[in-house]
C-alpha positions as CSV (number, residue, x, y, z in Angstrom):
1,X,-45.9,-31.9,-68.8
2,X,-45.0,-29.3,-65.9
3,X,-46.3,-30.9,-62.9
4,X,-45.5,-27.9,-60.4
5,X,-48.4,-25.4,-60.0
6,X,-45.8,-22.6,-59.5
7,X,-44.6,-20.9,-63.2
8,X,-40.8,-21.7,-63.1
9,X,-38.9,-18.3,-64.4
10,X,-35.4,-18.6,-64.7
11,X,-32.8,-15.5,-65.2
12,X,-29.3,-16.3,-66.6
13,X,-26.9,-13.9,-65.1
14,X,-26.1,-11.8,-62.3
15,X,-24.9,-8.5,-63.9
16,X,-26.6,-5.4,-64.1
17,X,-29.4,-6.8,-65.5
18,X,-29.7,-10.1,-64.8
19,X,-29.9,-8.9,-60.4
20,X,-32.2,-6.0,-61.0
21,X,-34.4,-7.9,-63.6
22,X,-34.6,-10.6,-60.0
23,X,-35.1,-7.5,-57.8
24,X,-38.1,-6.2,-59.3
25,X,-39.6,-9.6,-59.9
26,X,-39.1,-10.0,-56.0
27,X,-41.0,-6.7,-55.3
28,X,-44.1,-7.5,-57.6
29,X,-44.7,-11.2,-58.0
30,X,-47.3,-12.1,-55.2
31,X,-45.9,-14.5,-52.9
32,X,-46.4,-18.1,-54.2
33,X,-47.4,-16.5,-57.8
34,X,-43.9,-17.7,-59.6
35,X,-41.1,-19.6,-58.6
36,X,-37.9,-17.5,-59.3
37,X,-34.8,-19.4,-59.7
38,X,-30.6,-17.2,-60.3
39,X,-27.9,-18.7,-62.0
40,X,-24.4,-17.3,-61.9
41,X,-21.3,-18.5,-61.1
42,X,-20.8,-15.7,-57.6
43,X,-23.4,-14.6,-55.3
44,X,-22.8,-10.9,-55.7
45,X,-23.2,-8.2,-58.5
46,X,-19.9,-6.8,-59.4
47,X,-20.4,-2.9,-60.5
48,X,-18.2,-2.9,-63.6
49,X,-17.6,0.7,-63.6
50,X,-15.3,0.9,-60.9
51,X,-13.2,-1.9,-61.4
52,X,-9.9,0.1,-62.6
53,X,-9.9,2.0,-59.2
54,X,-9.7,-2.0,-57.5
55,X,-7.0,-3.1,-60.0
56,X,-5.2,1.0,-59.1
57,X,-5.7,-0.2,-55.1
58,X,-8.3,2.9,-54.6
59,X,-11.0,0.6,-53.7
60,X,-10.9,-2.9,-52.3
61,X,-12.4,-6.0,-54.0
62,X,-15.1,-6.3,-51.5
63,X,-16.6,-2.6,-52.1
64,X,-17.7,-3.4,-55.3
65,X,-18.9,-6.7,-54.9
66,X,-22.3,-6.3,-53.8
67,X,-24.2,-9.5,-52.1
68,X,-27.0,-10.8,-53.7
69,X,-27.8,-12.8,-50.4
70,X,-28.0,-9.5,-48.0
71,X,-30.1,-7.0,-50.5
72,X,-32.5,-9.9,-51.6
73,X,-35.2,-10.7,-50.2
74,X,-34.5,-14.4,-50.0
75,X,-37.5,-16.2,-51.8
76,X,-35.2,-16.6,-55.0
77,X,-32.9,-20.0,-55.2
78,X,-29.6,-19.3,-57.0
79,X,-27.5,-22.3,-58.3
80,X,-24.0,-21.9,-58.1
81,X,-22.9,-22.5,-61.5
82,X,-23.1,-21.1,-65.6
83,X,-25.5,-21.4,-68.3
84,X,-23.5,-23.8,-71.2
85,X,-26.4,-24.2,-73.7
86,X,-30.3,-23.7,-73.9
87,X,-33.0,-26.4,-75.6
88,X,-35.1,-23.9,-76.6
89,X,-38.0,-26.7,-77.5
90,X,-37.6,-28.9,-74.5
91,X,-37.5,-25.4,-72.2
92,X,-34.6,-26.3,-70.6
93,X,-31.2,-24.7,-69.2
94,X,-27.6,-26.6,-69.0
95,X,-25.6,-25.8,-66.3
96,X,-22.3,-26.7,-65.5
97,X,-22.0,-26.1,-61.6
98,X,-18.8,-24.2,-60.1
99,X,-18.3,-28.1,-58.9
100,X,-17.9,-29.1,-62.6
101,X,-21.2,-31.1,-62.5
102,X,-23.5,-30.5,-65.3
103,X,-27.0,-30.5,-64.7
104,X,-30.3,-29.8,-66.5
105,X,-32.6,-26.8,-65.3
106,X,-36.3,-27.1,-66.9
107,X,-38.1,-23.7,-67.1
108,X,-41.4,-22.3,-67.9
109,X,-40.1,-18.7,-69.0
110,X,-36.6,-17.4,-69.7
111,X,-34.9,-14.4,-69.3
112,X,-31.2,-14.8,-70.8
113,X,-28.7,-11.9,-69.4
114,X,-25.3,-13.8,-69.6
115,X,-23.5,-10.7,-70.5
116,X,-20.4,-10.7,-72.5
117,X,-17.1,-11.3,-72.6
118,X,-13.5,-9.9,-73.2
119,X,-13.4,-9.5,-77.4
120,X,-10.0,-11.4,-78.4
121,X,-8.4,-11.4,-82.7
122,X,-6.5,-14.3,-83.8
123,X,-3.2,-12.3,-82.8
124,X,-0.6,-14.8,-81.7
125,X,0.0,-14.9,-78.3
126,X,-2.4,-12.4,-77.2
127,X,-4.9,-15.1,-74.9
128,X,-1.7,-16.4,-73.5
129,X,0.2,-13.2,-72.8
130,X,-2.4,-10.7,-72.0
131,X,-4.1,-9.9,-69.3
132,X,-8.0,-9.1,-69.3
133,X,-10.3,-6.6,-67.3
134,X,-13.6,-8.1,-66.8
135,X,-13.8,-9.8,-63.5
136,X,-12.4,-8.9,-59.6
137,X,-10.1,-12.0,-60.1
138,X,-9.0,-10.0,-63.2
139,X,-8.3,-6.1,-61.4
140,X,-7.0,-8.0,-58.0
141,X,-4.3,-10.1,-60.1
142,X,-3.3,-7.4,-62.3
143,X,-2.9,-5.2,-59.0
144,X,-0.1,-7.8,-57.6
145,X,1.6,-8.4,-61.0
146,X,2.3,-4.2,-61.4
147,X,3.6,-4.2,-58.2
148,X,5.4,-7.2,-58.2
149,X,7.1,-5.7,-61.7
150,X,7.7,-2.5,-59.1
151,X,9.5,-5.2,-56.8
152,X,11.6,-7.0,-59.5
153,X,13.1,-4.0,-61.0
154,X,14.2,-2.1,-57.9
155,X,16.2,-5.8,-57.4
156,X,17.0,-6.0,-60.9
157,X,21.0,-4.9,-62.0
158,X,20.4,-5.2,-65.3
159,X,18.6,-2.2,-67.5
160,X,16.8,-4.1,-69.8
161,X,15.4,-6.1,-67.3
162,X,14.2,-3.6,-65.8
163,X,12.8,-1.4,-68.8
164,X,10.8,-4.0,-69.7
165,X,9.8,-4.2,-66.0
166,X,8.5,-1.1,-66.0
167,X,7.2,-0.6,-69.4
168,X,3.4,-1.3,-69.9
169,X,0.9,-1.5,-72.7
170,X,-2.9,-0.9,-72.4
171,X,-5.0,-2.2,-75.5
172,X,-8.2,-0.6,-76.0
173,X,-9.0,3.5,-75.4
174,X,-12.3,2.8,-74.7
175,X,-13.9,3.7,-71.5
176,X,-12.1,1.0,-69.5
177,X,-8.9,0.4,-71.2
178,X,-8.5,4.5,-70.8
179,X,-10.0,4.4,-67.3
180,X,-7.4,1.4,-66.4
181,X,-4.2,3.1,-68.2
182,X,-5.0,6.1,-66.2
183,X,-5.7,4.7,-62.8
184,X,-2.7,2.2,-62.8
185,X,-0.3,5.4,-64.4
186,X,-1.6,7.0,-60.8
187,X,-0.4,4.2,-58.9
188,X,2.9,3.2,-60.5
189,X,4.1,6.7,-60.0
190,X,2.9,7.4,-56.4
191,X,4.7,3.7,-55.7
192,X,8.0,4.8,-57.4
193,X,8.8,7.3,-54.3
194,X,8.8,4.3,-52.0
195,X,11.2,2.8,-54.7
196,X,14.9,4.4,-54.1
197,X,16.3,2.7,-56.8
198,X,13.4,3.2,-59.5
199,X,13.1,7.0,-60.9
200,X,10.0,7.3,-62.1
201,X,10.7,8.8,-65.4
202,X,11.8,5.2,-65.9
203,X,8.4,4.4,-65.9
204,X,6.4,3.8,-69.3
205,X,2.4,3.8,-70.2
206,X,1.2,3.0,-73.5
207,X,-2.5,3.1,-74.7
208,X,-3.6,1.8,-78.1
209,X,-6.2,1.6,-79.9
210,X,-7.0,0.6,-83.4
211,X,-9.8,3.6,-83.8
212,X,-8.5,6.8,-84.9
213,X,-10.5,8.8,-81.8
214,X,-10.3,8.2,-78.0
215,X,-13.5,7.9,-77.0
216,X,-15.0,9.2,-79.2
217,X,-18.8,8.8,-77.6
218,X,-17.3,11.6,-75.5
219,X,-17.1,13.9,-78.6
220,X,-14.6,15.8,-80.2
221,X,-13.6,18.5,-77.6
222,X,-13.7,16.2,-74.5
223,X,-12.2,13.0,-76.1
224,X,-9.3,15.7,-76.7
225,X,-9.5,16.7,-73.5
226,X,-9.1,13.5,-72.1
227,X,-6.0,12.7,-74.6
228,X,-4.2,15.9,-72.9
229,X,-4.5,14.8,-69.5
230,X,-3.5,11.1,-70.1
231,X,-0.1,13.1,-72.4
232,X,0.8,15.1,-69.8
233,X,0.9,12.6,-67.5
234,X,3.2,11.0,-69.4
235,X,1.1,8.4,-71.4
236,X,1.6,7.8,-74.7
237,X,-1.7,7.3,-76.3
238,X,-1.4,5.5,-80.5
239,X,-4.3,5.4,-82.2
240,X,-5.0,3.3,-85.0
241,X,-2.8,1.2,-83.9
242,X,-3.0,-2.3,-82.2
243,X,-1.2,-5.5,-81.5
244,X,0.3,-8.0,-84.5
245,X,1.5,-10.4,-82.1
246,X,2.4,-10.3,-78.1
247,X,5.2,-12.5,-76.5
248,X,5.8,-13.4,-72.8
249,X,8.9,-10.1,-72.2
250,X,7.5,-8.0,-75.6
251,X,5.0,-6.7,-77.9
252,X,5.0,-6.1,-81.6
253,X,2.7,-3.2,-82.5
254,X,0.9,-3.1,-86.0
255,X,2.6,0.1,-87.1
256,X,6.4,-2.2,-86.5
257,X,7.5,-1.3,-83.2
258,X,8.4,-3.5,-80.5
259,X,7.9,-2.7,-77.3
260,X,9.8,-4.3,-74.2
261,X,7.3,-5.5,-71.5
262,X,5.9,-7.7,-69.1
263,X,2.5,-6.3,-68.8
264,X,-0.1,-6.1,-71.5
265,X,-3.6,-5.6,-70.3
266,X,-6.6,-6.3,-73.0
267,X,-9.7,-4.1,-73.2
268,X,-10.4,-3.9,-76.7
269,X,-13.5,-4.3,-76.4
270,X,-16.3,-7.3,-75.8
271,X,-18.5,-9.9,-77.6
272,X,-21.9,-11.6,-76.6
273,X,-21.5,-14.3,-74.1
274,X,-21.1,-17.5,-76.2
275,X,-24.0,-19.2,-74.6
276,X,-26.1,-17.1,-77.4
277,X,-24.9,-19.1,-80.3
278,X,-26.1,-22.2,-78.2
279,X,-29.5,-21.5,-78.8
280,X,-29.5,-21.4,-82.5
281,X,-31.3,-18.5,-83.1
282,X,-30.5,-15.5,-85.4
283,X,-28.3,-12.7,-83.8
284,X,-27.4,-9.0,-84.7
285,X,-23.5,-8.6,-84.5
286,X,-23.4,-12.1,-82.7
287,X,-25.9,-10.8,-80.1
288,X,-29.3,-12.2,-79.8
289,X,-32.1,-10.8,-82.1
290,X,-35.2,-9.5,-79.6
291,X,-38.0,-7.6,-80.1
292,X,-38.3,-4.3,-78.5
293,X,-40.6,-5.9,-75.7
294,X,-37.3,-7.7,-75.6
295,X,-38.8,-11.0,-76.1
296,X,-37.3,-13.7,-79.0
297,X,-39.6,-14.0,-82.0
298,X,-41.4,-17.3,-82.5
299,X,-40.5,-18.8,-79.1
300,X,-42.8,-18.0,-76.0
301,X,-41.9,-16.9,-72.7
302,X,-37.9,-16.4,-74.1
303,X,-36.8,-13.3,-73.3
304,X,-33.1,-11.5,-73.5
305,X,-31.0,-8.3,-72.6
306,X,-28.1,-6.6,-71.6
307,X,-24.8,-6.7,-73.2
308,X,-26.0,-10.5,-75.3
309,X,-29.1,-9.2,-77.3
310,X,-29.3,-6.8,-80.0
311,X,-32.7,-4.3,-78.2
312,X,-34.0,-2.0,-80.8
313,X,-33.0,1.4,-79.8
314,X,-36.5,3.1,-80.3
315,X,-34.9,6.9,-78.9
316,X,-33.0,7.0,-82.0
317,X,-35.9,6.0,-84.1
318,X,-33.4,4.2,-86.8
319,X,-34.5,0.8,-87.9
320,X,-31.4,-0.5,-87.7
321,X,-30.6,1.3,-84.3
322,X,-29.7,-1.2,-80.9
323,X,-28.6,-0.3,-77.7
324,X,-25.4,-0.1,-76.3
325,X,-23.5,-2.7,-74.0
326,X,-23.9,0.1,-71.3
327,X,-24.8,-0.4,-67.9
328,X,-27.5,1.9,-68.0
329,X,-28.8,-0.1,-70.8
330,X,-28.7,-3.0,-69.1
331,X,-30.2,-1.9,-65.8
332,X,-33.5,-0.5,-67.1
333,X,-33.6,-3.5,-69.2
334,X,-33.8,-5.5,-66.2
335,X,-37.0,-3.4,-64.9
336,X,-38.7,-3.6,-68.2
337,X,-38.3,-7.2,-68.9
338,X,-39.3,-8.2,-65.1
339,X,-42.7,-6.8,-66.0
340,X,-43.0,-8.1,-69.1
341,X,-42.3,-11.4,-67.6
342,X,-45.2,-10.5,-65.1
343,X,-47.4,-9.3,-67.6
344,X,-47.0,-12.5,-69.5
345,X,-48.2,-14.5,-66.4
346,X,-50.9,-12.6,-65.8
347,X,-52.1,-12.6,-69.7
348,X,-51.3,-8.9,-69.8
349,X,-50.0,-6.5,-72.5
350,X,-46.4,-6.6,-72.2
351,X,-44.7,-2.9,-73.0
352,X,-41.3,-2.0,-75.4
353,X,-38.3,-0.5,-73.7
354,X,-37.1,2.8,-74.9
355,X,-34.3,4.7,-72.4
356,X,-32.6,8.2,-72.9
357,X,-28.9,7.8,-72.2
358,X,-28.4,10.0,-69.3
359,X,-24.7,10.8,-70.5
360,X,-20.9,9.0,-69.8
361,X,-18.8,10.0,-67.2
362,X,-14.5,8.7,-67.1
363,X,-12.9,8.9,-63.8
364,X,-8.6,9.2,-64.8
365,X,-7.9,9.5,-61.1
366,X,-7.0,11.9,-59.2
367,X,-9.2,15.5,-59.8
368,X,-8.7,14.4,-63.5
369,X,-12.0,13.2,-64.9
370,X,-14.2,14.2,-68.0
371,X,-17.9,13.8,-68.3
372,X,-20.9,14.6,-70.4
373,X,-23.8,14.0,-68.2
374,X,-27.2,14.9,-70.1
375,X,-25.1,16.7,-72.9
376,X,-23.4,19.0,-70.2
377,X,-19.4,18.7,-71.2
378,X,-17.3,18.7,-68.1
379,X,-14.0,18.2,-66.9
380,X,-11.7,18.8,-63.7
381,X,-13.5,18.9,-60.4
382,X,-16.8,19.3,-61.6
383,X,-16.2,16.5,-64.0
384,X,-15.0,14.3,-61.2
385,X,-17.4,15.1,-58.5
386,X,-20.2,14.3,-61.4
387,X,-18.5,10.9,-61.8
388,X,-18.2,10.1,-58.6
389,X,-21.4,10.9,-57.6
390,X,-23.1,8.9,-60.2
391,X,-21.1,6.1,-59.4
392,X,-22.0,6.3,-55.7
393,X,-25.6,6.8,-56.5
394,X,-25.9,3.9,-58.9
395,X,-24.3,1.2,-56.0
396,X,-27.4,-0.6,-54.9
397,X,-27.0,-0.9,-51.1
398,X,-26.5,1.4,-48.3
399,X,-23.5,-0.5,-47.5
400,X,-21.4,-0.9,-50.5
401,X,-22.1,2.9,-51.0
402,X,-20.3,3.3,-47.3
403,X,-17.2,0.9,-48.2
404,X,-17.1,3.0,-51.4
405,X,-17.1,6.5,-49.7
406,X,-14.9,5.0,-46.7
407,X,-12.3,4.0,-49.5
408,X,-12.4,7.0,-51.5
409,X,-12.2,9.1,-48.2
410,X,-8.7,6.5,-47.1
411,X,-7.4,6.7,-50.4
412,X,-7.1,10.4,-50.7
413,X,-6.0,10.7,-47.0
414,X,-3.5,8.2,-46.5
415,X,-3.0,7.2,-49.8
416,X,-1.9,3.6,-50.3
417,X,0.6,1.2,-48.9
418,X,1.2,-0.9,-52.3
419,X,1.1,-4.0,-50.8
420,X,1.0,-7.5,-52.5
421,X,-1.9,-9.8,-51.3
422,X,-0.3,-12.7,-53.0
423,X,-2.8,-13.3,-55.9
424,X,0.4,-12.7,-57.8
425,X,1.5,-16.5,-57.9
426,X,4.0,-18.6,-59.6
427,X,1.0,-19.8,-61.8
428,X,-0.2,-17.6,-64.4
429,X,-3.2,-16.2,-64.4
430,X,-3.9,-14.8,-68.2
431,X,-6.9,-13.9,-70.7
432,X,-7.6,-17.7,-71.2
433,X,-7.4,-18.5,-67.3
434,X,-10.0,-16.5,-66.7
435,X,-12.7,-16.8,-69.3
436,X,-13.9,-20.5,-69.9
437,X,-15.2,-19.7,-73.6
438,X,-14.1,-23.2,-74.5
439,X,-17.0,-24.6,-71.7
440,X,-20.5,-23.9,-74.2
441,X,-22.2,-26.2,-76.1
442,X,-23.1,-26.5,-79.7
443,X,-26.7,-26.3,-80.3
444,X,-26.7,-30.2,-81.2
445,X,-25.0,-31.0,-78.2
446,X,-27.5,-29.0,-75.9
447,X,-30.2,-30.9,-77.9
448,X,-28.1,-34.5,-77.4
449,X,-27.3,-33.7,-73.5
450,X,-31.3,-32.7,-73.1
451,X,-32.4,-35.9,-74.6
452,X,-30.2,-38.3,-73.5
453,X,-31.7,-37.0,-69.6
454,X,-35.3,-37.8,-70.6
455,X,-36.2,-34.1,-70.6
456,X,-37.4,-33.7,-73.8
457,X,-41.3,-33.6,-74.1
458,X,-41.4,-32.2,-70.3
């Protein structure tokens, strides 16, 4: 039995969910009413959203990494580490710490917001060729290694060297893989005038995508909108097209081309954090099947959200409706379920989430920038001043919004020096580098690891 007075509430996850679902609890547990307890690998919340303008060099890393330690207010323990499996019976969490130690974290109520993770095909060569999008590590790396390509072909005498060099393929024209092509197209060619011996019509973007629109959540007249911009920039956008198999100097598209290049960056998409198929439970799409109240059917105080569960989507009233893996999604998730949680505790009616999307907005650098912001199509200035300003208003503290502005104000002032920090090292640094998929449990071995610890029964 639980032999602490204190409920024991554990969140999984320190993304948009995850932090504000802590927040709130924070605000409106009593003090001594629950003990709240964080795990994620990095004490900060990363805002997604602007992570192509740190991989472009228009922000720095630190600007959108926002502390959890200075905006909390400190009652909440956080272990260091990732969730690897879940005994759903025994009520308890296994973590493997960022020290590799793996340890066993008993709970009274769950919330599960391990978000998601880049979405690979069995293409050859594609995990160890590629590089992903999903974390700072991620936008920092690929930062050094396009202007290390920069470096290596102004040295290089030979041309094919240095076509390849200066060739690059972007997978995915979703809202990041576009946002990304864009951005880095921006840098690349500012960076070429510090390169006498590169011209920059030397310099080639590709953007893929195996759909036959470009984001087509945008709709018709603004996806083509965005299509022109990223053309006459000189991108070459190919849709319904993607990658048969991807090699260390080229890339074989699906339509038979081959393409020279040392830089393929992978967006296409993502899945449900594998810790989901841990628990054993039935999922929608491989994400987690909840209730509306967000809670999972036939197990008490288990509740998930965010990009790994499958929320009804009650706005559009179809059945079979969920939401989106959007961060607005996600972040009014967080609210709902925190006083759901709290509502539980108390033996009160918990309530169902419903959210209007408040529209999409796609920063492509520069004054180039299209958004739909409560069905209000966009583009230009007015589009780019909309998706800045939402994207400043949705930082959480006062002082990532400053680095943010500060940047943005440098950036278009001074522009940017295209320096190296030296994350580009001899060791590479690729899809399966970064994303420990291979780390989860099965559901037995959560059940075998549980048991063999004496927890089960607790």
């Amino acid at each position: 039995m639980n032999t602490v007075t204190r409920p024991r509430i554990l969140v999984v996850g320190a993304g948009f969910a995850g932090v504000e679902c802590v927040r709130r609890l924070e605000r409106r547990l009593a003090p001594g009413e629950a003990d709240v307890t964080l795990v994620t690998p990095v004490a900060y919340q990363l805002y997604l959203p602007l992570l192509p303008q740190v991989a472009s060099g228009v922000l720095t890393p630190q600007s959108i990494a926002v502390s959890l330690r200075r905006s909390r207010r400190y009652r909440t323990r956080i272990i260091p580490g990732g969730a690897i499996g879940v005994d759903l019976q025994a009520k308890v969490c296994v973590i493997r710490t960022i020290t590799d130690r793996t340890i066993n974290e008993p709970y009274d109520c769950i919330v599960l917001a391990p978000g998601s993770v880049t979405r690979t095909f069995d293409i050859p060569g594609l995990t160890e060729h590629a590089f992903g999008m999903k974390t700072l590590a991620e936008a920092a790396y690929i930062r050094d290694h396009v202007i290390s390509q920069l470096d290596l072909a102004d040295a290089s005498g030979d041309p094919a060297e240095r076509a390849s060099r200066l060739t690059f393929v972007v997978v995915g024209a979703g809202y990041a893989g576009t946002e990304t092509a864009a951005c880095l197209q921006r840098l690349t060619h500012a960076a070429a005038k510090r390169y006498p011996r590169i011209d920059s019509a030397l310099i080639k973007w590709h953007l893929i995508d195996i759909a036959p629109k470009l984001m087509p959540e945008l709709g018709e007249k603004l996806g083509r909108s965005a299509q022109q911009i990223l053309r006459r920039r000189g991108i070459e956008v190919s849709l319904g097209v993607s990658i048969a198999r991807a090699g260390p100097e080229e890339v074989t598209f699906t339509d038979g081309r081959v393409v020279p290049t040392r830089t393929l960056i992978w967006t296409a998409g993502v899945a449900a954090s594998p810790l989901i198929a841990t628990l054993g439970a039935e999922t929608v799409r491989g994400r987690l099947a909840v209730t509306a109240r967000m809670c999972l059917p036939g197990h008490d105080g288990v509740f998930a959200l965010g990009d790994a569960a499958a929320v009804p989507d009650e706005v559009k009233g179809h059945p079979e409706a969920i939401c989106p893996p959007t961060a607005q999604h996600a972040t009014r998730q967080g609210k709902r379920v925190a006083d759901n949680v709290i509502a539980t505790l108390r033996n009160q009616p918990t309530r169902p989430y419903a959210h209007q999307d408040l529209g999409l907005v796609v920063d492509l650098g520069g004054h180039d920038a299209v958004a739909k912001p409560l069905g209000l199509e966009l583009h230009g200035l007015p589009a780019q001043f909309a998706a800045r300003g939402y994207h400043w208003w949705a930082l959480r503290t006062n002082v990532a919004k400053v680095r943010v502005a500060t940047n943005w104000t440098l950036n278009a002032v001074a522009g940017d020096d295209f320096v190296r920090t030296g994350f580009q090292a001899r060791k590479p640094a690729k899809l399966k580098d970064f994303e420990y998929t291979d780390s989860y449990l099965t559901p037995e071995q959560v059940r075998a690891h549980v048991e063999a610890a004496g927890h089960r029964g607790t």
